[in-house]
N, C-alpha and C positions, 0 to 999 in steps of 0.2 A: 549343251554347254561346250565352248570352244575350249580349249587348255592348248596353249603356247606359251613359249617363250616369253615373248615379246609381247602378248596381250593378257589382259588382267582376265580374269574369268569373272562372270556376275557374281557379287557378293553373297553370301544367304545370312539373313539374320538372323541370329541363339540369343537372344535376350539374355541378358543386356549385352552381351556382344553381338559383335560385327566380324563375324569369320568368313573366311573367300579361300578357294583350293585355288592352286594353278601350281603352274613349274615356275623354279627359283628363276630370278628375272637375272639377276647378277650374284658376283663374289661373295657380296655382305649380305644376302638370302643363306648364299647357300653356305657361308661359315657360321652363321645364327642355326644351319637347321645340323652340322656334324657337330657345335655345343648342344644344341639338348641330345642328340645321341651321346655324346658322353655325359651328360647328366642319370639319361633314362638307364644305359648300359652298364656304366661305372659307377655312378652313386648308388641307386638302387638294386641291380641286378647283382652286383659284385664283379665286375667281368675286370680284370685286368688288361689293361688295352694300353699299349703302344704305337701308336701311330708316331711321335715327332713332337707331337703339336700340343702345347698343355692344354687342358679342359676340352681337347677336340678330341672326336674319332673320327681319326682321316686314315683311307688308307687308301693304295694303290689304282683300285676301281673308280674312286668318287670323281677323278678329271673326266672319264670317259661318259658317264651316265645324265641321264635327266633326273633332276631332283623334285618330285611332289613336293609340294610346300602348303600347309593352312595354315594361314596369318590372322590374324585377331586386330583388326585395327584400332580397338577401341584402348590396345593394351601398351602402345608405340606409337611415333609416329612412323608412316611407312608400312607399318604392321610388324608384331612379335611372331617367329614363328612358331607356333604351340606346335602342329605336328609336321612328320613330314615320313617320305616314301621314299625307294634309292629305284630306276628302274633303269633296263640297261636292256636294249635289243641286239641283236646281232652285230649288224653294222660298230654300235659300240663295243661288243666286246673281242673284235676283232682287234681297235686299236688297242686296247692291251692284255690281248696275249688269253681271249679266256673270258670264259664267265664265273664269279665268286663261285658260284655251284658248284663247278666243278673241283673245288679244291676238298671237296668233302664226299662228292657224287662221282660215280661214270653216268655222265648225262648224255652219253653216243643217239640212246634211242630217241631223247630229247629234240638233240639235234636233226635228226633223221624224220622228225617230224619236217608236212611241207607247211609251206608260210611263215610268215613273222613268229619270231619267238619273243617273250620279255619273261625277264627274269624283274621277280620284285625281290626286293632285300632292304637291312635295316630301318623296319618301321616302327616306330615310336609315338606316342602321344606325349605332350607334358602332363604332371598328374592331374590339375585342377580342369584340363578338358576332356576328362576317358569319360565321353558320355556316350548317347545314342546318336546325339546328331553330329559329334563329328567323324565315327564312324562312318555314318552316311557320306559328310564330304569326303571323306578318302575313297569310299567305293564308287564316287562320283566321279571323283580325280581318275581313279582307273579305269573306270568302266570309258570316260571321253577319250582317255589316250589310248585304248583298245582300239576303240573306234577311227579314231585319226590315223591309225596307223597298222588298220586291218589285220590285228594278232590274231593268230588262230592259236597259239599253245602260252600259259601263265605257267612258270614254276620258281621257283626256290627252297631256301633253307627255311623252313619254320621250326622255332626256337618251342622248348620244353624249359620252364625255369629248371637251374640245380642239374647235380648231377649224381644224383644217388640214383641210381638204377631199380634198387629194390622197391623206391620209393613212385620211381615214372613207371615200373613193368607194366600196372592195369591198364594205364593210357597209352604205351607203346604196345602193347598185346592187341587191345581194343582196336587202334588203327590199323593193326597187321591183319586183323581176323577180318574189318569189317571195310576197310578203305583203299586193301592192295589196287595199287594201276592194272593196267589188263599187262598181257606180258610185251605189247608193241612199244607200251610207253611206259617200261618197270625200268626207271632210274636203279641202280647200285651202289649203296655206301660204299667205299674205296678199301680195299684189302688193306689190312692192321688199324683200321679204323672204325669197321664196322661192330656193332653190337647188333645181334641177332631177334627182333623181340618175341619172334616164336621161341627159342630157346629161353629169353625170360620169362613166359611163360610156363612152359614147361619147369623150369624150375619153382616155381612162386607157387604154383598146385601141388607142391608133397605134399600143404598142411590143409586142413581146409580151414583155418585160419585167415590166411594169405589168399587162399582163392575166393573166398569171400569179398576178397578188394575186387574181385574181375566181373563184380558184374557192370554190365554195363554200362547203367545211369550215372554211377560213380565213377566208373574209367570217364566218360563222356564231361561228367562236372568236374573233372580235371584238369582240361584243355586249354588253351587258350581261347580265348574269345575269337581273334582272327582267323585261328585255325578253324573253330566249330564254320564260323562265317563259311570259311571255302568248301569246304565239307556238305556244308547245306545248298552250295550254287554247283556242287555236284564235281565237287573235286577229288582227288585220287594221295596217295603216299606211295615213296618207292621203296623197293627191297634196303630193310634194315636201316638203322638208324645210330649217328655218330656224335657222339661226345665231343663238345667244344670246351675246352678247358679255361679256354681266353677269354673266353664269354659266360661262362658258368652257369653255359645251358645243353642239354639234349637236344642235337636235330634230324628231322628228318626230311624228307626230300617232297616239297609239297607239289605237285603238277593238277594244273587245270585246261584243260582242252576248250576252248571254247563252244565246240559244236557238242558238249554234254551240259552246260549249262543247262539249269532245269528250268522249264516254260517261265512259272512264275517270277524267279528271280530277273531272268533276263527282260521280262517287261518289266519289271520292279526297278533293277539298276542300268540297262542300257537305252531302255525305252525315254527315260527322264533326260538323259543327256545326249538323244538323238537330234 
């Protein structure tokens, strides 16, 4: 599957709709896909957001990036955009100053990786579409713009709802003990910002109460769904994990290498869009 700009990508049909991934074509794509981010962000998540712009989340990055976009034609004309992906390679975030990541990460060893890098952020579904298939179009969407554009390393912020600590430790323990990066590509939370989750660990086990939250199955049915997703095509998390207040979510630092993709996945999601 092609994913540009300027050409449509083949439709897939989800009965009774008509959904199609690609990147935003124009302005009024991509001000349809920063309202549902503040719909998904700010109505439901709770996240206090200031961008400027009422009922948008705009901020700084969104001129410089390519915007994933899955439209629903059946629901607009033109197409509605039900979800959408924020991605940003090098090249772009040189014109402004940076990548989001970094405002929460030391992403140096990130960087230091060779080849393309892409940084994915702000991804959202509208609620009436969180299904299986359009999941799929989104990993379709990336998996073609991978491929167009020869990535060799995936990272960003992947979001933990809320912010109670005592509440995330199983699932941020869970990903410390069982998803560290190796130490070439171990992103770092930013000093005064980092939460340690092996120290919340450590503390959550005085009782065995509380350590009874740690077993595994249960840290893991905690997750997010996209996070589990990267996890299983053989992705990694960086040292410690930072409190977004404005978002009124826990993050951590997600890196996907592309040459650890696991066999099956990659015929599964690259193979389809070759």
């Amino acid at each position: 599957m092609s994913l540009q700009t300027a050409t449509a990508a083949p439709a897939v049909s989800a009965k009774p709709r008509t959904l199609e991934v690609r990147l935003a074509a124009d302005a009024r794509e991509i001000d349809a896909a920063q309202a549902l981010r503040h719909r998904v962000f700010h109505g439901e998540m709770g996240a206090a957001l200031d961008g400027g712009v009422a009922g948008r989340d705009v901020d700084a990055f969104d001129a410089a990036c390519d915007h994933l976009v899955i439209l629903d034609h059946g629901a607009a004309p033109g197409g509605a955009v039900v979800g959408t992906y924020r991605l940003m390679r090098r090249t772009m975030a040189d014109r402004c100053g940076g990548f989001y990541t970094a405002t929460e990460f030391d992403i140096a060893p990130l960087l230091a990786h060779p080849g393309e890098a892409l940084e994915l952020g702000r991804s959202c579904v509208h609620p009436a579409y969180r299904t299986g298939a359009t999941m799929q179009l989104l990993w379709q969407g990336i998996s073609a713009y991978v491929l167009r554009h020869a990535v060799t390393l995936m990272f960003g912020c992947a979001s933990l709802p809320g912010t109670d600590l005592d509440a995330l430790a199983p699932s941020l323990a869970y990903l410390h003990r069982h998803h560290l990066a190796p130490p070439a590509l171990r992103a770092r939370a930013l000093p005064g910002r980092r939460v340690d989750p092996g120290h919340l660990a450590v503390h959550a086990t005085t009782s065995n109460e509380v350590a009874a939250r740690f077993e595994p199955r249960a840290a893991v049915a905690g997750l997010p769904p996209l996070l589990k997703g990267y996890l299983r095509v053989g992705g990694f998390i960086g040292d410690g994990a930072v409190v977004d207040h404005a978002f009124n979510t826990t993050d951590v630092c997600l890196i996907v290498p592309m040459d650890s993709v696991s066999g099956k996945y990659a015929r599964h999601f690259l193979n389809r869009v070759g």
